[in-house]
N, C-alpha and C positions, 0 to 999 in steps of 0.2 A: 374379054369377059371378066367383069369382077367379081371373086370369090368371093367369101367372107364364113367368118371363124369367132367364136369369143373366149375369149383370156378372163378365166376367175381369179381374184386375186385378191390380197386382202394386204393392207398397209403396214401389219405388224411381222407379214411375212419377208424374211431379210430374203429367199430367194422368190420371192416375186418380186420384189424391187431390184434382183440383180437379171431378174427376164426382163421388165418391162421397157426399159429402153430400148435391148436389142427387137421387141418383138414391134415396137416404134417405129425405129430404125426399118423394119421390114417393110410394115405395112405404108413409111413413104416413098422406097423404094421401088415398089411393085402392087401390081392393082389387086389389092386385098381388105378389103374392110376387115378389122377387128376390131367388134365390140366388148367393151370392157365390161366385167360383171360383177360385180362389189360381192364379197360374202365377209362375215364377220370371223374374226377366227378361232382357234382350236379355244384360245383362252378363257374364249365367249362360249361358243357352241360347247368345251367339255372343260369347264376349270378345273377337273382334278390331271386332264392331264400332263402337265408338268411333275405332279407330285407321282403319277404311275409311272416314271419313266428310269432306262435302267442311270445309273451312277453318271455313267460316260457318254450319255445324251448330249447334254449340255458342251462338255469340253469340247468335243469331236465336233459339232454342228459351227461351234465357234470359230474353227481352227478352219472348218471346209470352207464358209461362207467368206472369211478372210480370203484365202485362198483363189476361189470364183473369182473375188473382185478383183483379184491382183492379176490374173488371168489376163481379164478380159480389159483392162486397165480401169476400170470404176471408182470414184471417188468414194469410200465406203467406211463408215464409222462407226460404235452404237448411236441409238437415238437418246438425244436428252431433250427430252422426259421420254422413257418407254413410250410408246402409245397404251401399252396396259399398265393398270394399277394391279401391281403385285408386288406381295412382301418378298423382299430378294434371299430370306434365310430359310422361308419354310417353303416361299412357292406358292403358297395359297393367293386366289386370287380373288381383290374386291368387287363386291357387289358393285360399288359405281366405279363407271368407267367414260366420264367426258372425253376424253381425249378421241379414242378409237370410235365413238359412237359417232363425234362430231367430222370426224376426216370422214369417213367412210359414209356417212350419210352426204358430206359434200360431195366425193365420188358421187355415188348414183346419183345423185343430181346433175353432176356435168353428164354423166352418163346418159342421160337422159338427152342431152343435147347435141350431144354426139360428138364428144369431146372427154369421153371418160380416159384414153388409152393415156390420153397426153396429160392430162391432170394428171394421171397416178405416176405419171414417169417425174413432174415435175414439182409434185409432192414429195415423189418417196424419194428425191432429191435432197430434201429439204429433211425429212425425215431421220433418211440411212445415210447421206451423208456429212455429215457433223456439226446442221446447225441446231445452234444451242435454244433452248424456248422455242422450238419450230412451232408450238400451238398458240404463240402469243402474237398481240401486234397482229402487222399486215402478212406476214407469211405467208398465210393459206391464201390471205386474197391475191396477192401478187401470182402464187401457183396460178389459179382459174385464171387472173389476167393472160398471164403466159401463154393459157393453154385457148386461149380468145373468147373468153366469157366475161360478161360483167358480173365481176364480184360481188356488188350488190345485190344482185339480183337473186343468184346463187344463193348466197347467204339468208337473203330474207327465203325464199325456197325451202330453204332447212330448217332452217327456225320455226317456220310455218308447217309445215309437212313432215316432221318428224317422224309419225307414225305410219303414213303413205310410205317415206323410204325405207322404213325398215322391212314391210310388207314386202317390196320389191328385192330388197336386199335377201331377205330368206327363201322370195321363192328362185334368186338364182342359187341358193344353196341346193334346193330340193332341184333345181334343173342338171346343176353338176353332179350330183346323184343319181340321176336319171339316165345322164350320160356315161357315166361307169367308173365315175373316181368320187372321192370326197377330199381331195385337198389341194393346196396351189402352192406355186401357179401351174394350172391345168390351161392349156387350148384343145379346144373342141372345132375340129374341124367336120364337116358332113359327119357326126355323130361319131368321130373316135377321137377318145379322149389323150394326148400327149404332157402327161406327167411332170413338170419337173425343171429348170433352169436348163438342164444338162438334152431335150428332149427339143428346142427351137429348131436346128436344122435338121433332124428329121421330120417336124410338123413343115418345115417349108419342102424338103424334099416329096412329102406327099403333095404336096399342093402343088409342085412342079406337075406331078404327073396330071394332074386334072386338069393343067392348063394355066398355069401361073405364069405369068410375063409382066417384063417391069413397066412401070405406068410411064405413061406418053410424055414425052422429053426426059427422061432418065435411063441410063445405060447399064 
């Protein structure tokens, strides 16, 4: 029997991109659909809060998410360019914001094809792990290549339908709300929401119990 679960996640977030491989990695391993669920993030949804945050926010999240990566052995760097436009002295963050609107609207559009988990793992590749200009050039179309979509197509998608995906984008925000958290990356399995990088194998241990087994020729 195949489960299935969906992973919200957002491209600016450094521990959804250090989930989403491994929750990749799962879902090829064992017969689970996870769909991917684009939400834009805190910077979008609450620009002040970076500037509400205590002193040692910053340092400490820095120092963890280093950490995670070296862990779990992840090729992991900051992004250049952020994905958000923000002033690095005061925090404050711009009204325009190309970068994140444009990944994230390409998400749900693979998403839509049912290819979002793997774009975002082979995005946020690209992203969190240190290539330079990841928003220029072919970049982003090479990810959707990767992830077996034609880039072109994708692309004109977005271009086109900007305001469709962002519809879609927010109502997975008001869904992850619904299901009992607001931030990522979260998976929502049968309506209980697992919190967190640090929170993968207990979402697979639940899913053991429901009947999870690894998919047909994999051990």
């Amino acid at each position: 029997m195949t489960l299935s679960a969906d992973l919200y996640f957002s491209f600016r977030s450094p521990y959804s991109f250090l989930s989403v491989g491994r929750y990749r990695a799962l879902a090829e391993e064992y017969d689970v659909d996870i769909a991917l669920r684009l939400v834009y993030p805190l910077a979008i949804r609450q620009p002040d809060f970076f500037e509400r945050n205590h002193p040692n926010w910053m340092a400490y999240t820095i120092r963890d998410m280093m950490r995670v990566a070296q862990y779990h052995s992840i090729a992991f760097g900051p992004p250049r360019p952020d994905p958000i436009v923000q002033d690095p002295n005061t925090r404050a963050i711009s009204a325009e914001q190309p970068y994140i609107r444009r990944v994230t609207r390409m998400g749900q559009a693979a998403a839509r094809h049912g290819k979002g988990l793997v774009f975002a793992h082979e995005a946020g590749k690209l992203i969190w792990g240190g290539q330079e200009n990841w928003h220029e050039g072919d970049h982003l179309a090479d990810a959707l290549s990767a992830a077996g979509l034609d880039a072109a197509e994708v692309v004109a998608e977005v271009e086109a339908q900007g305001e469709e995906l962002d519809a879609e984008i927010a109502a997975n925000q008001d869904a992850l709300e619904a299901a009992g958290h607001w931030g990522v990356p979260t998976l929502v399995f049968e309506g209980e929401p697992f919190f967190g990088q640090d929170r993968i194998e207990m979402a697979q241990w639940r899913m053991e119990q429901k009947g999870l087994a690894p998919r047909d020729g994999v051990r």
